[in-house]
N, C-alpha and C positions, 0 to 999 in steps of 0.2 A: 504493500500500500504506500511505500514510498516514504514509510517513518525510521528516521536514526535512532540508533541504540546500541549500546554496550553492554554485553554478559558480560557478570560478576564471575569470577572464580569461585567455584564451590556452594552456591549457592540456590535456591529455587524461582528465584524472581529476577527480574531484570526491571531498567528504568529508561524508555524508551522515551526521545525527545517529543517534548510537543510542539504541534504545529500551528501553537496559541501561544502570546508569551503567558496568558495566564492557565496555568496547568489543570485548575480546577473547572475552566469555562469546557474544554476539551474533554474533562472524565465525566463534565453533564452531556457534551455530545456522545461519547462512548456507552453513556447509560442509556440513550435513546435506542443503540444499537443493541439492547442489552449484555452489553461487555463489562462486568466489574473491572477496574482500575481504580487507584487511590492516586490523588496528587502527592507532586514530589517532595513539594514542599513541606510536608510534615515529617520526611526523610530526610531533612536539609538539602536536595536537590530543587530548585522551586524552577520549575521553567521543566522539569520530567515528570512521568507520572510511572507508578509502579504495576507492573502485569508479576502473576504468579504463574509459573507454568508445572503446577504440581496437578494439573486436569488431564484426562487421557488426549492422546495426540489426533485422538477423529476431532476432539474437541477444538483444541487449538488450530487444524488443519481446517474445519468448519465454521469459523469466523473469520477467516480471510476477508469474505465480501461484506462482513461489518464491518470490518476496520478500514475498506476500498470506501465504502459508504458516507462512513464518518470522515475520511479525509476528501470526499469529493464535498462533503458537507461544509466544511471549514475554507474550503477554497473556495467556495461559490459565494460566500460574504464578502 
């Protein structure tokens, strides 16, 4: 969907950029898609927002077109 991000080492979650400077306006668009994500900023990253990927991989492989959605969403303003 065309979002940056960096895996942690060792970890279950990652904190992929957002393409809002405000991270939490982006995880209401993400909730429209019904995708949980938390903003970064409560992580000290503020401008990321946090995905978990402890869900099976049909899961995470079957939200592609939400998160296509929600960034066609954010460009269209």
């Amino acid at each position: 969907a065309g979002i940056e991000y960096v895996l942690p080492r060792g970890a279950f979650y990652f904190f992929p950029k957002s393409p809002l400077e405000n991270d939490t306006d982006f995880v209401n668009v993400l909730v429209n898609e019904r995708i949980l994500a938390v903003p970064g900023r409560g992580f000290g990253m503020p401008g990321y927002f946090r995905l978990a990927f402890c869900v099976s991989e049909k899961t995470i492989r079957d939200s592609a077109e939400s998160f296509k959605r929600a960034m066609a969403a954010v460009k269209s303003n």
